[in-house]
C-alpha positions as CSV (number, residue, x, y, z in Angstrom):
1,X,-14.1,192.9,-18.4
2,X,-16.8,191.2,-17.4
3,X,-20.2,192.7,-16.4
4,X,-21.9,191.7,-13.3
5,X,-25.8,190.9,-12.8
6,X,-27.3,190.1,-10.1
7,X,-31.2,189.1,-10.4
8,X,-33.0,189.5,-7.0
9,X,-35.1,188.9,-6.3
10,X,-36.0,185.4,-8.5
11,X,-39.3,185.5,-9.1
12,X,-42.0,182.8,-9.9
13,X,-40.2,180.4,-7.8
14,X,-41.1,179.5,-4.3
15,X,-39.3,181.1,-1.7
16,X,-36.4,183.7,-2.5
17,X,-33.3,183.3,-4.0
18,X,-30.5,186.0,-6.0
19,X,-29.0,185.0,-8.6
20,X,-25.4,186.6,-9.5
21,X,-24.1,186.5,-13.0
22,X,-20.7,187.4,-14.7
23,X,-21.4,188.6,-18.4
24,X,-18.5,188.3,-21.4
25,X,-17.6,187.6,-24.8
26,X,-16.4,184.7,-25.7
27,X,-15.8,183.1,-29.4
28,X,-18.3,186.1,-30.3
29,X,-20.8,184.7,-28.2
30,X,-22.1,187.3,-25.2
31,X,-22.5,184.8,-22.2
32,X,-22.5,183.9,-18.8
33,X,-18.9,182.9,-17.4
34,X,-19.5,182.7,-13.7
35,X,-22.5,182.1,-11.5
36,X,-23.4,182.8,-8.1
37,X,-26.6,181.3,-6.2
38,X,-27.5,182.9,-2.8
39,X,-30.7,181.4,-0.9
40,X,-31.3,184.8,1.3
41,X,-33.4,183.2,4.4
42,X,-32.3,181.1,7.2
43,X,-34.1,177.8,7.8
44,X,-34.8,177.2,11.6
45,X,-36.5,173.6,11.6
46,X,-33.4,171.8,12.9
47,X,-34.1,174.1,16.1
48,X,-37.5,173.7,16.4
49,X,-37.4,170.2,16.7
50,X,-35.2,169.5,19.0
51,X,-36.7,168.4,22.7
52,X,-39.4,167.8,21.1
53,X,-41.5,163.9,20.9
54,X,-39.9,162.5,17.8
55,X,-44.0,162.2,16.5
56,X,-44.1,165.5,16.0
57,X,-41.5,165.7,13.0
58,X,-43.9,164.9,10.3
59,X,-46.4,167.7,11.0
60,X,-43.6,170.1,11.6
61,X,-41.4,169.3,9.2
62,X,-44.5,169.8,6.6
63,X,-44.5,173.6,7.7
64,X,-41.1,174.1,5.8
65,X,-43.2,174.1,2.6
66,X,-46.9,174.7,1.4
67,X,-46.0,173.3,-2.2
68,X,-44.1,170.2,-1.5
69,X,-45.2,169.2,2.3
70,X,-46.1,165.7,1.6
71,X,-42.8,164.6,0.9
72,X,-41.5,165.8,4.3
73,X,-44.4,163.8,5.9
74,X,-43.1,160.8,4.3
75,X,-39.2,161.6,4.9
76,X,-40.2,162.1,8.8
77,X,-42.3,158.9,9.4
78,X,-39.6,156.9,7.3
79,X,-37.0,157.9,9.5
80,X,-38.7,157.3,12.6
81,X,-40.0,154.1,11.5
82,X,-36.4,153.0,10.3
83,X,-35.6,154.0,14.2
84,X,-38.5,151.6,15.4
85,X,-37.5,149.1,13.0
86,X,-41.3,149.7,12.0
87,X,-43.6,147.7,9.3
88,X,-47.0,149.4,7.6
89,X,-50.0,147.8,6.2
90,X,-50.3,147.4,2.8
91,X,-53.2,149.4,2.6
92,X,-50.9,152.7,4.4
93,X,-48.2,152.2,1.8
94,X,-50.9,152.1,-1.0
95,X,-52.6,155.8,0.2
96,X,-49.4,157.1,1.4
97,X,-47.9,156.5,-2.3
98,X,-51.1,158.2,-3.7
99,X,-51.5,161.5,-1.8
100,X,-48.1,161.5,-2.3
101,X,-47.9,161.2,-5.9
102,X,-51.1,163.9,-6.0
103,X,-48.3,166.4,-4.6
104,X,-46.1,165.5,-7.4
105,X,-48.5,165.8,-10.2
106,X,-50.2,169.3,-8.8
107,X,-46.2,170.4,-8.3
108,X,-45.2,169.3,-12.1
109,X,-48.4,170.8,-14.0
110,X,-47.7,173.6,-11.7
111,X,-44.0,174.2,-12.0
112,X,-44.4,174.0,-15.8
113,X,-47.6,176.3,-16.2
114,X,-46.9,178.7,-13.5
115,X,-43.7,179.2,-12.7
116,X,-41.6,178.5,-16.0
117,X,-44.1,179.4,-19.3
118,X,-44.1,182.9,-19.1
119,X,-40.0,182.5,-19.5
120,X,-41.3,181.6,-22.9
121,X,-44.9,183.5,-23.6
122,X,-46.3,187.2,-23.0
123,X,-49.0,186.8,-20.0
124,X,-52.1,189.0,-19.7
125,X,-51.3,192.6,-19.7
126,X,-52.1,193.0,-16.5
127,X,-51.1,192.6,-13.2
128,X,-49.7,190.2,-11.8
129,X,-48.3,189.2,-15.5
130,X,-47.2,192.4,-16.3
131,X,-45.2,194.5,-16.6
132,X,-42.3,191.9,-17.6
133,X,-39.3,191.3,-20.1
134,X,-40.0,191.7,-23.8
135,X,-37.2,189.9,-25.1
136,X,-36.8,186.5,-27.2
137,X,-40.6,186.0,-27.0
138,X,-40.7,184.4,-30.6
139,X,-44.1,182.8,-30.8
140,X,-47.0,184.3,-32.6
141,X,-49.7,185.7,-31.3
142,X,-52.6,183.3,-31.6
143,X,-50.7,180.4,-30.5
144,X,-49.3,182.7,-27.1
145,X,-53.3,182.8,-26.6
146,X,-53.8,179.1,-26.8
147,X,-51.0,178.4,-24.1
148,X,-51.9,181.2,-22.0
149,X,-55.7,179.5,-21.9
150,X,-54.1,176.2,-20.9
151,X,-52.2,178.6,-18.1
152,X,-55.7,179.1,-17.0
153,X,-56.9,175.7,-17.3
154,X,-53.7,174.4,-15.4
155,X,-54.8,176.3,-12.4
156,X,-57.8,174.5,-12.3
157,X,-56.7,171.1,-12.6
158,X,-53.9,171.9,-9.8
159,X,-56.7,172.5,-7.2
160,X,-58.7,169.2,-8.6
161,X,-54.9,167.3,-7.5
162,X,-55.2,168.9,-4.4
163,X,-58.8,167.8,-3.9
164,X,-58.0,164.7,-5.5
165,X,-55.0,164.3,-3.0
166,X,-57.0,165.1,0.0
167,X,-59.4,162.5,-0.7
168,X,-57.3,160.0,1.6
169,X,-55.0,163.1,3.0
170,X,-57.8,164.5,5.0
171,X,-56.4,168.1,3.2
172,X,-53.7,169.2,1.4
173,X,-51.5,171.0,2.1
174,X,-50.2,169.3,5.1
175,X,-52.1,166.5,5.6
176,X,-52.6,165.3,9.0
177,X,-52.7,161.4,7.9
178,X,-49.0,160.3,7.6
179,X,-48.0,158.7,11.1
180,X,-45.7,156.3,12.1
181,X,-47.3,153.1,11.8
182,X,-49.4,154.3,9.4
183,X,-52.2,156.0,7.8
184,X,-55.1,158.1,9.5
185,X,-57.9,157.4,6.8
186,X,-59.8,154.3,6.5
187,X,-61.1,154.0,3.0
188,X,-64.6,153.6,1.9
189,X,-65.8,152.6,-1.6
190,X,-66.8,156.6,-2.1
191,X,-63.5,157.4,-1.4
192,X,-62.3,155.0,-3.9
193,X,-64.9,155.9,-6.9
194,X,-64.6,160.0,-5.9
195,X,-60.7,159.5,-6.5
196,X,-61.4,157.9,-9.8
197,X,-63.0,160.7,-10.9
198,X,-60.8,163.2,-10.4
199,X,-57.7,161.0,-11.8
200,X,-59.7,160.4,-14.9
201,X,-59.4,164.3,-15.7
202,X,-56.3,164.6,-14.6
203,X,-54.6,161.9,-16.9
204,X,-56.4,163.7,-19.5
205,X,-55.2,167.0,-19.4
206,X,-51.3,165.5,-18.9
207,X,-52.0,163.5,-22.1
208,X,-53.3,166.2,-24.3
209,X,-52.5,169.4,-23.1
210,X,-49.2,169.2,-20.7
211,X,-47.2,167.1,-22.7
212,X,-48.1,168.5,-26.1
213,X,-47.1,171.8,-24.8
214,X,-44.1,170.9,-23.4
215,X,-43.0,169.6,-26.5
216,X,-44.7,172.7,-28.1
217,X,-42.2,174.8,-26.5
218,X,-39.5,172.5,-27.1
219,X,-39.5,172.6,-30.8
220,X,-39.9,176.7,-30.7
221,X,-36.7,176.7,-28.6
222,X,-34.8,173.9,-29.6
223,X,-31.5,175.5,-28.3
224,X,-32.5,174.9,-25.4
225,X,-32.0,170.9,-25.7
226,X,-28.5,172.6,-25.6
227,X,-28.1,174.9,-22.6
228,X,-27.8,174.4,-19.2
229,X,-26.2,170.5,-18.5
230,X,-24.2,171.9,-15.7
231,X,-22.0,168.6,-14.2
232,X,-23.9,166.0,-15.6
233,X,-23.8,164.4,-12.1
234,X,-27.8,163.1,-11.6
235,X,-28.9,161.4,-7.9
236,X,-31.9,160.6,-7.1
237,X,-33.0,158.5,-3.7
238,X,-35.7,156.6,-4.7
239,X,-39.9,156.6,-4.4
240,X,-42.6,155.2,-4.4
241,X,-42.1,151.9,-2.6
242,X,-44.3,148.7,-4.4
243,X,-44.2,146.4,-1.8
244,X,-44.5,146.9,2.2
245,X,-40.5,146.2,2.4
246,X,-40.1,149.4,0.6
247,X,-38.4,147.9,-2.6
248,X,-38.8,148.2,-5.3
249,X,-39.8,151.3,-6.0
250,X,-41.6,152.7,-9.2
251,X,-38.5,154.5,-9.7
252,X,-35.4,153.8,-8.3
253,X,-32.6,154.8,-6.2
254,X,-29.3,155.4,-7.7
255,X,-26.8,157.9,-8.9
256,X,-25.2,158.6,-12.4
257,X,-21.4,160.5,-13.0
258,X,-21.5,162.8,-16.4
259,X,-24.5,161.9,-18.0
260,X,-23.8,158.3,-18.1
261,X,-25.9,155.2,-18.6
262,X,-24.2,153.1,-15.9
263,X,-25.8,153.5,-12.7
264,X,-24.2,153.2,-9.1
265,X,-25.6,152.4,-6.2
266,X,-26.0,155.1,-3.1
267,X,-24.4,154.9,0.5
268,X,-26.0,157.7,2.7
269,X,-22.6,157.6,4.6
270,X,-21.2,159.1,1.8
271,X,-23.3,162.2,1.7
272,X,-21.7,165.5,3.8
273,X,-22.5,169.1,4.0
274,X,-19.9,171.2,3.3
275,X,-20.1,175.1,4.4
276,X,-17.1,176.9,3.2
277,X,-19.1,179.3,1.7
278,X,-22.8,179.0,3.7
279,X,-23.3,180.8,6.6
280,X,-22.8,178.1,9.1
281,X,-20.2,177.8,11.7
282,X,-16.9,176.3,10.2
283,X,-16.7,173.4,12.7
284,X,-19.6,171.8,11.4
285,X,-17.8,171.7,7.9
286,X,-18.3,168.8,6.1
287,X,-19.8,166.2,8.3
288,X,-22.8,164.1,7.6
289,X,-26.2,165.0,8.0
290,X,-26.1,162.2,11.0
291,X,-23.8,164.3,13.1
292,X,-24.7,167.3,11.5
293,X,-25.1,170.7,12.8
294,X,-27.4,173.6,12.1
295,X,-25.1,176.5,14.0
296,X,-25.4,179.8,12.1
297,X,-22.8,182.3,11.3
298,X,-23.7,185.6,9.4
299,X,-22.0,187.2,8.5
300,X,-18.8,185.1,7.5
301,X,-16.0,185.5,5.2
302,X,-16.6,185.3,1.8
303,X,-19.7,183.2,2.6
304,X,-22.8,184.1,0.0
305,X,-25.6,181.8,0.8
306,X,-27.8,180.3,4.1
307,X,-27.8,176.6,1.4
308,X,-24.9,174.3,2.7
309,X,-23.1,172.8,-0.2
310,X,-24.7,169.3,-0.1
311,X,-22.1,166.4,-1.6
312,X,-21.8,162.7,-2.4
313,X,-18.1,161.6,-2.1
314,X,-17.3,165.2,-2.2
315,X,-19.0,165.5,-5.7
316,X,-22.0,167.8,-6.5
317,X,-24.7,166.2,-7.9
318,X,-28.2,167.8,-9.5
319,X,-31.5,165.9,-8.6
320,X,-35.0,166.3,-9.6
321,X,-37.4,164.8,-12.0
322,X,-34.9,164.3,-15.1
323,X,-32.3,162.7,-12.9
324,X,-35.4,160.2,-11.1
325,X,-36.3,159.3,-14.6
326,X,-32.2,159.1,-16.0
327,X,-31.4,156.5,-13.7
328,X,-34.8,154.8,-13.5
329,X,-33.7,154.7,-17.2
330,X,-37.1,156.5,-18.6
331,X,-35.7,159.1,-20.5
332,X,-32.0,160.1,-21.6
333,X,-32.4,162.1,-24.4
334,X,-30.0,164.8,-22.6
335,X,-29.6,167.2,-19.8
336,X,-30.5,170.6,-20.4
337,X,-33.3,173.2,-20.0
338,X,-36.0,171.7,-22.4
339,X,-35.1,168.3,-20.8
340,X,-35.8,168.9,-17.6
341,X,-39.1,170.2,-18.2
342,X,-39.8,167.3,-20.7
343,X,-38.6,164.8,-17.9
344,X,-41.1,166.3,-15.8
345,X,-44.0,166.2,-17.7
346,X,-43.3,162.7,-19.2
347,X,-43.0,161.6,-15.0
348,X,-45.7,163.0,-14.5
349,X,-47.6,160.8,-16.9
350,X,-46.1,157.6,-15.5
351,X,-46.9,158.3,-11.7
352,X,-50.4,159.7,-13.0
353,X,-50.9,156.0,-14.6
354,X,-49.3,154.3,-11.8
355,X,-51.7,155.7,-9.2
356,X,-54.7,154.3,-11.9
357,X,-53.1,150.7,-11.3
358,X,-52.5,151.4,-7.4
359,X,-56.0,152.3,-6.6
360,X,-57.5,149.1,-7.4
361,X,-55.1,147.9,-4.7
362,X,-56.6,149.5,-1.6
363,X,-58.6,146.6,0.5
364,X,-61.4,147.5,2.2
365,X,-61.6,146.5,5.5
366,X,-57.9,145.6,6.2
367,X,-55.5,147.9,8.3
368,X,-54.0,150.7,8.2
369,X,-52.1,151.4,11.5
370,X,-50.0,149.2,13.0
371,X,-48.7,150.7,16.7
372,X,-44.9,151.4,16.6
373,X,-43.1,150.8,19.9
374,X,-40.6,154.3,19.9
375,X,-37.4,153.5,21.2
376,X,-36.1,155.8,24.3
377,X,-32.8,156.0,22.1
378,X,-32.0,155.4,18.8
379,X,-31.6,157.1,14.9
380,X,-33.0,156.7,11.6
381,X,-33.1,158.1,8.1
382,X,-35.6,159.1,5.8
383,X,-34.8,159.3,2.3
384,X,-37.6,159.6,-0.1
385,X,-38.5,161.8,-3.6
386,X,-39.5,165.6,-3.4
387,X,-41.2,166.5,-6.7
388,X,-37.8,168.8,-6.9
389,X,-35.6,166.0,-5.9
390,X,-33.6,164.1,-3.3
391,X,-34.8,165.0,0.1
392,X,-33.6,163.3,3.6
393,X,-34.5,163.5,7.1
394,X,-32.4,162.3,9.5
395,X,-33.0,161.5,13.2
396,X,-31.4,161.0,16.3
397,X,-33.5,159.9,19.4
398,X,-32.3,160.7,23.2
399,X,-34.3,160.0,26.5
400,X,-37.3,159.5,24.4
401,X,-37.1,163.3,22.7
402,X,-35.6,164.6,19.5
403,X,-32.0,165.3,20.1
404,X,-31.0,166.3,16.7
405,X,-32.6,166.8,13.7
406,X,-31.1,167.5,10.1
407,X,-33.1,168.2,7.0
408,X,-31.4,167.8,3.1
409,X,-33.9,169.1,0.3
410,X,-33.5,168.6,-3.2
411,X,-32.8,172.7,-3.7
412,X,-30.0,172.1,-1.2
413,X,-28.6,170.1,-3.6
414,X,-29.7,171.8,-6.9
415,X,-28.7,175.1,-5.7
416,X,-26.0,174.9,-3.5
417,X,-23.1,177.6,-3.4
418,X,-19.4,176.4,-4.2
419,X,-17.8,173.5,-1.5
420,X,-15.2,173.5,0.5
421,X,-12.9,172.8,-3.2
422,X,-14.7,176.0,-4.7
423,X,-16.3,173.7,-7.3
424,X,-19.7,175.6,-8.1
425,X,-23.1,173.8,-7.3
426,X,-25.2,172.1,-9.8
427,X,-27.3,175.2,-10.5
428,X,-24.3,177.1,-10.8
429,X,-22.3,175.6,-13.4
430,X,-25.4,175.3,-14.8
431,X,-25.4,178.6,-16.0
432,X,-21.6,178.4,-17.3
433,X,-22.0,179.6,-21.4
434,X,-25.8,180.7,-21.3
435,X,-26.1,183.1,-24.1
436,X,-27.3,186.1,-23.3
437,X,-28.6,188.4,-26.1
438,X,-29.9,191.5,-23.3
439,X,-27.7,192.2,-20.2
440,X,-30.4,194.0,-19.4
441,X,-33.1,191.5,-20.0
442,X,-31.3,188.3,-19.1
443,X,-34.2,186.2,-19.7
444,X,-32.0,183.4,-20.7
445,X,-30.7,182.9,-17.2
446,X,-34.4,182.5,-15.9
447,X,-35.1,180.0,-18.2
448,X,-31.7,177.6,-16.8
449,X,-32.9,178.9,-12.9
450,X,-36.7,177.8,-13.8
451,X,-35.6,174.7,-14.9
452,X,-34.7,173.9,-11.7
453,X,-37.9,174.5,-10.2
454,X,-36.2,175.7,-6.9
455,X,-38.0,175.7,-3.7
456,X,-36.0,177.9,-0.9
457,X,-39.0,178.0,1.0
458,X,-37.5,174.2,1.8
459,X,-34.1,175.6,1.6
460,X,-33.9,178.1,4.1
461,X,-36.3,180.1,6.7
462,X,-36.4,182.4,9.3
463,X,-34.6,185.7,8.9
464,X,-34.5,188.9,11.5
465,X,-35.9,191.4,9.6
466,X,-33.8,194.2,10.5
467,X,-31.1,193.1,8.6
468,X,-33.2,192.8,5.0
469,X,-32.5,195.8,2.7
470,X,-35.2,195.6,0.4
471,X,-35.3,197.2,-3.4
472,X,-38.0,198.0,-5.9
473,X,-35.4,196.6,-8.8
474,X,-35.7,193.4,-9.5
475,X,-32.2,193.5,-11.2
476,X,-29.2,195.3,-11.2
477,X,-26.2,195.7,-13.2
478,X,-23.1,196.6,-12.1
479,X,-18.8,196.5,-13.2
């Protein structure tokens, strides 16, 4: 009979999510035969925002997240420029596309260093490293040390990508420079030679420190090339626009089915939100995010999650930096653990070198605001690149005020609970035949979930607190 274990809560991840885990043997092998992701907060935004002037989507909409806010900036002002039927200056597309790409960098370096090594490595032993799980932790000593130090060093060079971002952001997080139209920030040649300066560090440490040690860790765990593919299904929406129409894009939109090579266009028509087993109201099952809903419903059923099951034609589909890079056609070595965080790092490297060329770009003197007439009535859509993934905003304009408001996020997608068919979410079947050598130390599990780099914080909010039962364990095991 299978053994039940339910991690919760998931730590070094932003935000809070359980993870529920069925145990067995099978073929000899102990491992994990069903999954079960809950996202344990209710996000409120949708709510927020309506009534509201549609302007006021981009600073708002940042507040779901302190580590991936830009993106949300970008999402918002696209869609309400897409409602305006709005044009930029070159010189906004250039410095949105940078402080942009600054959140992506500091998120990757981040996400690798911070929130996924010590899967991997013992860290000090001390708090807040310690105490933690001992098991598979197969490197030696001296060479723990020397990742552990670049640990260190990776928090520095995090807050130089925030300084660097903020450059042209005015700060970060949250900057207050994305508007429709536009950018706030007029550059000056000391903004342009201070940026330099940072990016010059910051290309340095990717080149001979993050990528090194992602491969480090690659080659000490090299089953891990082999665990955790999950569907194979890989969207990504698209980012980084190169010229002011918005394509092309340093890397591209498009969507790949089981790992192929063959990439298919995207129709956000297509996309729905299913809720067969989210806490949301039933009649707002399935419908996209253009009529969508944001009614909760807890508790419900056999519901398990506040994530709707995000789809595209009814299929699940994973997102992130591997799947950006897979159909830009970057890197397809595999889908799995190690290649995610490989993915990541090697992106990481290209946007770093792209924002090198894009610099040289900004014109001095020439605009950056062009005034938007907003429509009384009217929609648009957002769709951009979190540094986690797909992320949407869509908008629909009444009487000159928000009327609705619906938010997608790439951890929507990633770890979604099981549709309206029962077919699991990405994350989920995911985990399907993880070994797992210590039910009690299920370390193995982390390393899939990690992988992910979820982000419920932009998954869900708001909860009443009455209802929370909290627990000193951060695991239990149960038959």
């Amino acid at each position: 009979m299978p053994t039940k274990v339910k991690i919760d809560p998931i730590t070094r991840i932003e935000g809070h999510l359980s993870i529920d885990v069925a145990i067995d043997t099978l073929n000899g092998v102990q491992q994990v035969v069903d999954a079960w992701a809950t996202g344990t907060l209710f996000r409120g935004f949708e709510k927020l925002l309506a009534g509201r002037d549609p302007r006021d989507a981009q600073h708002l909409t940042q507040r779901i997240c302190g580590v991936c806010p830009t993106p949300h900036a970008v999402a918002a002002n696209s869609a309400l420029e897409n409602a305006c039927k709005a044009t930029v200056p070159n010189n906004a597309r250039i410095m949105r596309n940078i402080v942009l790409a600054c959140n992506f960098i500091q998120s990757h370096i981040l996400s690798f260093y911070h929130l996924s090594l010590l899967d991997f490595i013992d860290g000090a032993d001390m708090a807040p490293w310690g105490p933690g799980w001992a098991s598979d932790k197969r490197l030696e000593s001296i060479k723990e040390q020397q990742l552990f130090s670049n640990y260190v060093k990776a928090l520095d060079i995090t807050r130089k990508v925030q300084e660097m971002g903020s450059v042209f952001g005015g700060r970060l997080p949250h900057s207050p420079a994305y508007v429709a139209g536009g950018f706030t920030e007029t550059p000056t040649s000391a903004d342009v030679a201070k940026f330099k300066t940072y990016l010059t560090e910051v290309i340095s440490f990717i080149n001979n420190i993050y990528i090194p040690d992602v491969n480090f860790i690659g080659s000490a765990y090299p089953e891990y090339y082999g665990i955790g593919r999950g569907f194979g299904n890989l969207l990504s929406f698209g980012v980084f626009p190169l010229e002011q129409q918005g394509v092309p894009r340093l890397l591209r939109r498009g969507r790949v089915i089981s790992g192929s090579t063959t990439v298919q266009s995207i129709e956000p028509g297509a996309i729905t939100e299913q809720v067969a087993n989210a806490w949301y109201a039933d009649s707002t099952n399935n419908l996209n995010p253009a009529q969508g809903q944001t009614t909760p419903v807890y508790p419900k059923g056999n519901a398990y999650s506040w994530l709707k099951s995000p789809r595209y034609l009814n299929e699940p589909y994973e997102c992130g930096p591997l799947s950006r890079m897979w159909v830009n056609g970057d890197y397809r070595k595999g889908i799995s653990v190690m290649d995610r965080h490989a993915a990541r790092a090697l992106e990481a490297r290209k946007i770093a070198n792209a924002v090198n060329s894009w610099i040289s770009g900004i014109l001095l003197g020439q605009p950056v605001f062009t005034q938007p007439a907003l429509p009384a009535n009217g929609s648009g859509i957002g769709l951009t690149e979190a540094p986690r993934g797909a992320l949407g905003h869509w908008l629909t304009i009444a009487s000159s005020k928000i009327q609705n408001y619906q938010v997608i996020t790439p951890t929507c997608w990633n770890a979604s609970p099981r549709d309206n068919k029962n077919i699991l979410g990405p994350m989920e079947k995911s985990l399907i035949g993880t070994p797992v050598k210590n039910i009690k130390e299920p370390i193995e599990v982390l390393r899939v979930v990690h992988s992910f780099d979820p982000c419920m914080s932009c998954a869900v909010h708001i909860v009443h607190a009455e209802k929370i039962e909290h627990s000193r364990n951060c695991f239990t095991v149960t038959t």
